[in-house]
SERO-4910 file (N, C-alpha, C, O; in steps of 0.05 Angstrom, whole numbers):
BEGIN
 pado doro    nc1    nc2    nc3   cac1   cac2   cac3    cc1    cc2    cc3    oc1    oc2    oc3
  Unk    A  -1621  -3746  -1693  -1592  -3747  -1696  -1578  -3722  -1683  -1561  -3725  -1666
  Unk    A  -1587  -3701  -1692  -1575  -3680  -1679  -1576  -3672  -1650  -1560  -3659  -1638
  Unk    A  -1601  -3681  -1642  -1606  -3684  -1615  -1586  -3694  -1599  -1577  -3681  -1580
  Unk    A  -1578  -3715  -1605  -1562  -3735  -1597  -1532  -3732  -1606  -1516  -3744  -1592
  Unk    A  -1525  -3720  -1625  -1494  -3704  -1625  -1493  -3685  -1606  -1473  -3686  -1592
  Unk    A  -1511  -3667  -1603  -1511  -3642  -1591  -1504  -3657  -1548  -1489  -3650  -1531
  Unk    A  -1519  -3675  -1550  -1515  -3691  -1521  -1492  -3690  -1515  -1481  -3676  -1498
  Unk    A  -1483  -3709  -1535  -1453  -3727  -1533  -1432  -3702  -1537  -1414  -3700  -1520
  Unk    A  -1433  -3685  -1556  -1420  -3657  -1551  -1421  -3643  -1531  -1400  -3640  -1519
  Unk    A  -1446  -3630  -1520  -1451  -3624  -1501  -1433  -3620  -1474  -1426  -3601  -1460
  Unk    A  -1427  -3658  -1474  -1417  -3676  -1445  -1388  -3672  -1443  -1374  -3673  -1424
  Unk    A  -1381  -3664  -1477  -1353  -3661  -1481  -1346  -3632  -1468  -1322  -3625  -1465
  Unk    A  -1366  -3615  -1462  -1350  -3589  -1462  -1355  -3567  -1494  -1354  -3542  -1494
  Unk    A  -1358  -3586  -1515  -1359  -3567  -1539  -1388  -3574  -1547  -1403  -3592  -1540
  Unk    A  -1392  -3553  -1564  -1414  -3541  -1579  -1415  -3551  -1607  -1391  -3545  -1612
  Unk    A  -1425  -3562  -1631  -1435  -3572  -1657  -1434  -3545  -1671  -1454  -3535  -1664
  Unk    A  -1422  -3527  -1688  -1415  -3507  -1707  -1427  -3514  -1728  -1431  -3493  -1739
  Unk    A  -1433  -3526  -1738  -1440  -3539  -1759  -1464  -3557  -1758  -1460  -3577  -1744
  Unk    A  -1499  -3554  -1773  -1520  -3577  -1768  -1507  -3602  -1786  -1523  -3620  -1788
  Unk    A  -1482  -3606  -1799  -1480  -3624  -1824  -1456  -3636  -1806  -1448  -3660  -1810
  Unk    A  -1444  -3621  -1786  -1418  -3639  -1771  -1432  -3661  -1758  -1453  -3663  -1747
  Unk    A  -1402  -3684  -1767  -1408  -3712  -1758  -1386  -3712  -1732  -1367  -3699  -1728
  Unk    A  -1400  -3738  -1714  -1379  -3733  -1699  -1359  -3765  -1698  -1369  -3786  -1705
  Unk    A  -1337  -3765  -1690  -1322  -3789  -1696  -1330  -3804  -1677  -1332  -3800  -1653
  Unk    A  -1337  -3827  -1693  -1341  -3855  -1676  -1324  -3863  -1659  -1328  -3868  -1636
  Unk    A  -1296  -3864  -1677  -1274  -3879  -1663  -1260  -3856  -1645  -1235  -3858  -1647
  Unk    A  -1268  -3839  -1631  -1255  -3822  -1618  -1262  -3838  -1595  -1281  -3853  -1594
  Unk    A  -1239  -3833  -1572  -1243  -3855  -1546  -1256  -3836  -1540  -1278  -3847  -1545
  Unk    A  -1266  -3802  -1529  -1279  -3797  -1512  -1308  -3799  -1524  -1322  -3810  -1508
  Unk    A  -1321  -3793  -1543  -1340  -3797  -1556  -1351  -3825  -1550  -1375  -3826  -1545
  Unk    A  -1337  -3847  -1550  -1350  -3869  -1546  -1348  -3871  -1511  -1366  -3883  -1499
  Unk    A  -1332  -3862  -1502  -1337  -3867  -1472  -1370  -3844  -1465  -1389  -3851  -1451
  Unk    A  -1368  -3820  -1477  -1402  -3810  -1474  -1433  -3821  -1483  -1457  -3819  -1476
  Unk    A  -1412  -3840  -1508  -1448  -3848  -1512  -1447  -3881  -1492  -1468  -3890  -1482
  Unk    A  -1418  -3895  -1488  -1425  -3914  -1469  -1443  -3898  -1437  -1459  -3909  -1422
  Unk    A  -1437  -3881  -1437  -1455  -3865  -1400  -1476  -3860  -1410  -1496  -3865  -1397
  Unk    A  -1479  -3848  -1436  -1518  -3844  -1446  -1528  -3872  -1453  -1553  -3874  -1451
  Unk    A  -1517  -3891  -1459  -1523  -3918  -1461  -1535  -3921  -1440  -1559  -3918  -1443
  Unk    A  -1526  -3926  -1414  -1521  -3936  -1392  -1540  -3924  -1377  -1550  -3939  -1360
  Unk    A  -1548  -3898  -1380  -1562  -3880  -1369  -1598  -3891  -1381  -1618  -3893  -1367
  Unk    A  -1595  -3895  -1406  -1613  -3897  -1420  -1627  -3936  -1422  -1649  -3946  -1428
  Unk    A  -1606  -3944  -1416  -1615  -3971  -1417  -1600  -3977  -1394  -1576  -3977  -1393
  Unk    A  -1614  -3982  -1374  -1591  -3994  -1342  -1591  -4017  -1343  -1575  -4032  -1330
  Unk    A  -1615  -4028  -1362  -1625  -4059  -1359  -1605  -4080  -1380  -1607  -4104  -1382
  Unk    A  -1587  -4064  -1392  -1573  -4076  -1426  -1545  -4074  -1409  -1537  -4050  -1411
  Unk    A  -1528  -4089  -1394  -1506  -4091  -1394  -1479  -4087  -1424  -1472  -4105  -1438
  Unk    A  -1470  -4056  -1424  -1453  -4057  -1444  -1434  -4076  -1451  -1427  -4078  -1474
  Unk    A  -1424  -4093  -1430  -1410  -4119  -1436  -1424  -4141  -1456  -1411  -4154  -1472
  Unk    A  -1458  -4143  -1453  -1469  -4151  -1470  -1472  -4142  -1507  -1471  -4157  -1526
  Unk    A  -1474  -4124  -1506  -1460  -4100  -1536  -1435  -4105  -1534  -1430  -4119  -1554
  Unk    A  -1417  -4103  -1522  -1384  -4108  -1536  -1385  -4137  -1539  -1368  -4145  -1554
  Unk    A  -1401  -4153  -1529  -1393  -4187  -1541  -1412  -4196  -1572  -1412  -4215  -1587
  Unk    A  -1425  -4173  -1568  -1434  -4179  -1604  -1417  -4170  -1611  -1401  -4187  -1604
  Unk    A  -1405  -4154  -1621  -1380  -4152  -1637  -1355  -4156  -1633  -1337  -4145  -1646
  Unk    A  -1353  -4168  -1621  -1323  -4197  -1612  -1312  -4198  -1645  -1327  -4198  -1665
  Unk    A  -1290  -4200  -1646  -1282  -4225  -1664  -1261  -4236  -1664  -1250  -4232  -1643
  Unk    A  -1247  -4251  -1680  -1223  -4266  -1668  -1208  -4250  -1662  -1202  -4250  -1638
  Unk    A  -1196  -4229  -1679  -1178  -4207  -1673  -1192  -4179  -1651  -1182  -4157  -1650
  Unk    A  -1208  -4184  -1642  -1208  -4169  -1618  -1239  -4160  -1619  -1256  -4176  -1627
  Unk    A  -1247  -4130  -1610  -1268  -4117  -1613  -1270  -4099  -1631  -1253  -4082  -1633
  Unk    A  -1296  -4102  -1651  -1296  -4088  -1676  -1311  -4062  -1664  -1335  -4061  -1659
  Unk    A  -1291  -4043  -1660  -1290  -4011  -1642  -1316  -3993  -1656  -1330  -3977  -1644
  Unk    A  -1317  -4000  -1685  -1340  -3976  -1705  -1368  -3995  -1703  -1390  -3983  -1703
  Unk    A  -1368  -4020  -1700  -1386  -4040  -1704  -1402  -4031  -1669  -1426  -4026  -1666
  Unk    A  -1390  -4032  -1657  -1392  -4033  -1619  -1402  -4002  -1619  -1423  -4001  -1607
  Unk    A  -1396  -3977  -1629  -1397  -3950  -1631  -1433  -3943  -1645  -1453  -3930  -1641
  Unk    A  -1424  -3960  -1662  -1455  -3957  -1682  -1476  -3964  -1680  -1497  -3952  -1688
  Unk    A  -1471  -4004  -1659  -1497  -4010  -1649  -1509  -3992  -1626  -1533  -3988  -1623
  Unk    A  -1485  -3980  -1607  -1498  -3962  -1590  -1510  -3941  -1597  -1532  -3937  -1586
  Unk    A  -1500  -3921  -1618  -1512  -3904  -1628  -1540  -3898  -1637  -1555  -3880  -1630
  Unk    A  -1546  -3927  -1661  -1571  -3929  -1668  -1585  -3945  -1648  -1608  -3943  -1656
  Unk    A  -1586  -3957  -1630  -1601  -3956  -1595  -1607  -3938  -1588  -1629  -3934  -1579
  Unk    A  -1588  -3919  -1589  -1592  -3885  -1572  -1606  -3875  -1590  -1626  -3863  -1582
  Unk    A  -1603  -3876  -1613  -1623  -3854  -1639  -1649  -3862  -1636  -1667  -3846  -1640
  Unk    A  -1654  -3894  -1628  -1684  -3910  -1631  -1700  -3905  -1603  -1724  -3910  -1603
  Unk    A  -1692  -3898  -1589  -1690  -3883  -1568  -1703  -3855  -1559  -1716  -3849  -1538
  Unk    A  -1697  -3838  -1582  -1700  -3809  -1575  -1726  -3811  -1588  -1733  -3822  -1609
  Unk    A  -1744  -3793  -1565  -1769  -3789  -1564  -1773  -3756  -1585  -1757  -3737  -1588
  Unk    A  -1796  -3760  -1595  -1801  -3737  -1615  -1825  -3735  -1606  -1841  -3753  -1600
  Unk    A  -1829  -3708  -1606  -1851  -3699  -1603  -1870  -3682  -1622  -1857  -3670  -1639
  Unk    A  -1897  -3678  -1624  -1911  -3665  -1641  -1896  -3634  -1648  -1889  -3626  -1670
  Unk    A  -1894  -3620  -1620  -1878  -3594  -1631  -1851  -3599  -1640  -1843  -3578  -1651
  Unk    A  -1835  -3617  -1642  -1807  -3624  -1661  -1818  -3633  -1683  -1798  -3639  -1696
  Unk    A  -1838  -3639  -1696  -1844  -3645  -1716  -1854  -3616  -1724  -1844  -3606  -1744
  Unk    A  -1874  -3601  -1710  -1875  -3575  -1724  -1860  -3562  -1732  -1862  -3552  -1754
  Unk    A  -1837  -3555  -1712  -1815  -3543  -1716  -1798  -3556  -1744  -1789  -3541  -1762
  Unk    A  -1796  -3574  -1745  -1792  -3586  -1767  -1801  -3577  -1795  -1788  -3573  -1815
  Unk    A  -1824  -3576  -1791  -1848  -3568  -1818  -1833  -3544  -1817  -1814  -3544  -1832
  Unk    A  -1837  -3522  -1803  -1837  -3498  -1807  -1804  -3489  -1813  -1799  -3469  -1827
  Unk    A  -1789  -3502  -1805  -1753  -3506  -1815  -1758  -3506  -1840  -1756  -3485  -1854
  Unk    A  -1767  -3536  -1854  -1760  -3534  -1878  -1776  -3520  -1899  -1768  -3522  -1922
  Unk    A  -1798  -3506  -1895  -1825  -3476  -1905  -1803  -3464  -1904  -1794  -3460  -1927
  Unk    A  -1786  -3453  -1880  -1771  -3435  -1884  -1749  -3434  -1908  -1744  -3416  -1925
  Unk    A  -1739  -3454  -1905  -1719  -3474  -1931  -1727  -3461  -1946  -1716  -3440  -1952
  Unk    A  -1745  -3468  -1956  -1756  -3468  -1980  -1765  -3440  -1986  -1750  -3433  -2003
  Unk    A  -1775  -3429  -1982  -1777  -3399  -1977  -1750  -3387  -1983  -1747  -3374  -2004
  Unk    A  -1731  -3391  -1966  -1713  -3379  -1966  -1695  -3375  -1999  -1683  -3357  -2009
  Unk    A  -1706  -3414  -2010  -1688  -3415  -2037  -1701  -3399  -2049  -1690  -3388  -2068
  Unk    A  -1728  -3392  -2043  -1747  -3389  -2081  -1733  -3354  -2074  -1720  -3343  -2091
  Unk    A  -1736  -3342  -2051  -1717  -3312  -2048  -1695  -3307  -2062  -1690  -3288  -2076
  Unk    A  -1681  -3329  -2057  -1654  -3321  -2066  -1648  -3318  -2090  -1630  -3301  -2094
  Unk    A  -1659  -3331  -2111  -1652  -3340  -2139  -1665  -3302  -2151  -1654  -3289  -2169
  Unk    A  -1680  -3296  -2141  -1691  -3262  -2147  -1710  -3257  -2165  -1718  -3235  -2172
  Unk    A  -1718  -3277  -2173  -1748  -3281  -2187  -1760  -3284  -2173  -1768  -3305  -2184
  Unk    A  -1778  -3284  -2146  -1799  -3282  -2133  -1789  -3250  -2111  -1768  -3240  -2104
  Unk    A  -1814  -3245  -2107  -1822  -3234  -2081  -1834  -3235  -2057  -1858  -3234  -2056
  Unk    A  -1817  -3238  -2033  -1830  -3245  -2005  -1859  -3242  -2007  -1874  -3259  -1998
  Unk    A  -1868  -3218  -2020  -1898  -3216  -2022  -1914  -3236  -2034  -1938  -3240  -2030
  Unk    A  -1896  -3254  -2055  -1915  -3273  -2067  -1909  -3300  -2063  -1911  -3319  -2079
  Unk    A  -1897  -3300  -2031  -1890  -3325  -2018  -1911  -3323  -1993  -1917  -3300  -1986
  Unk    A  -1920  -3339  -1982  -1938  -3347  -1960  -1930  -3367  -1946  -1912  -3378  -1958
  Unk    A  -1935  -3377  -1927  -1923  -3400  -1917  -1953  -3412  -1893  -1960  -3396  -1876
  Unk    A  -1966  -3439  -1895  -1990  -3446  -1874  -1976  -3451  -1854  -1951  -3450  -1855
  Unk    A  -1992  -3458  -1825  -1991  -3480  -1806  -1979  -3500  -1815  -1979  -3504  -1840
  Unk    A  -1971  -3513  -1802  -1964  -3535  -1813  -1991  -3555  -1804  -2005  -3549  -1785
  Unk    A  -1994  -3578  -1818  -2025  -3597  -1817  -2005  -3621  -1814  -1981  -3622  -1816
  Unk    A  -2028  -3647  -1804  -2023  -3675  -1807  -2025  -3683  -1836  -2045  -3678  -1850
  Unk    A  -2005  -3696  -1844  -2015  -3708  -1868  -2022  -3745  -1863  -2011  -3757  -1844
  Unk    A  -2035  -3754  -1878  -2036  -3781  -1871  -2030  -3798  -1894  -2033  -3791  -1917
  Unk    A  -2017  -3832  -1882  -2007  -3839  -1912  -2034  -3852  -1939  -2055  -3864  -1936
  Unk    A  -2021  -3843  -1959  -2042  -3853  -1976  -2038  -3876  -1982  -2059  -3884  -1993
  Unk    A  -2017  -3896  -1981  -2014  -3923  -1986  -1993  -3918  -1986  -1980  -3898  -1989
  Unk    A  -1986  -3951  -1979  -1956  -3960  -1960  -1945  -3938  -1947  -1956  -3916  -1942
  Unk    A  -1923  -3945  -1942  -1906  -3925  -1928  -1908  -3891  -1936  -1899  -3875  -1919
  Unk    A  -1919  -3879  -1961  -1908  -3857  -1971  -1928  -3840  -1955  -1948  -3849  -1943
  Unk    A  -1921  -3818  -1956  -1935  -3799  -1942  -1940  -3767  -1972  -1923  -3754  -1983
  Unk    A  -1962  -3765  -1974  -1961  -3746  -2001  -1961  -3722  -1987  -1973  -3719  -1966
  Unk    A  -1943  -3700  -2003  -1939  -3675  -1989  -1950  -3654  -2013  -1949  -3653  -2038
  Unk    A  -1958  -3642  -1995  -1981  -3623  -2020  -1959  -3588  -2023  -1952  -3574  -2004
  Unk    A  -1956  -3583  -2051  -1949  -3561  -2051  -1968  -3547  -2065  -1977  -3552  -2088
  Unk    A  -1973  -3529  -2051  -1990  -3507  -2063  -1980  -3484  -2081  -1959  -3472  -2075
  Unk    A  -1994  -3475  -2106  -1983  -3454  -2114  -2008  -3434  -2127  -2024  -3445  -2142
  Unk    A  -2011  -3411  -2122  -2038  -3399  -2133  -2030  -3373  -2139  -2009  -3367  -2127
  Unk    A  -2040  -3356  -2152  -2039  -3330  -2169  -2061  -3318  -2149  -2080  -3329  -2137
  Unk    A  -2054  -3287  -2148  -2073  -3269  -2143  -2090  -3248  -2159  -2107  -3234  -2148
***
């Protein structure tokens, strides 16, 4: 997601201040950037074909037309093993960062691994192991 704000901002000229800022759907320039990353990204999907799914009697549903493009473009963005590390090691840091703050721990008795593959243990869930040990 942020990948993909940061694009569409990007194209605008501005910069994302905020990892929690959303950006407006219904803004005309916003949707005219993700219609060119559309377009860019799918040459083979005529956008006229996306604006006639969301036809309706009273015209074109503008957030409906904005959203299917969006989540196309999000299904889209390729991830890679180091964005997933980087990931791991973001939210280690997170976390790290809270158990600091509160002032009952010491950096010294925080550690942080590699980050590993985990694999799922049944259905969808993925079990995440927190470690905690005394010296």
């Amino acid at each position: 997601y942020f990948r993909l704000r940061d694009e569409a901002l990007s194209r605008l000229g501005q910069q994302a201040t905020d990892q929690d800022e959303e950006i407006e759907m219904l803004d005309d320039e916003i949707r005219s950037v993700l219609e060119k990353l559309f377009e860019e990204r799918f040459p083979e999907i005529p956008l006229k074909s996306v604006k006639d799914r969301h036809r309706t009697d009273s015209g074109l549903d503008q957030l409906a037309y904005a959203g299917d493009m969006w989540e196309q473009l999000l299904v889209s963005e390729s991830i890679t093993q180091a964005d997933l590390e980087a990931l791991a090691t973001a939210r280690a840091d997170a976390i790290r960062t809270a158990f600091l703050a509160g002032g009952e721990f010491s950096a010294d008795r925080i550690s942080l691994a590699a980050p590993a593959q985990a694999e799922p243990g049944g259905g969808e869930w993925v079990t995440t192991e927190l470690g905690v040990a005394t010296d």
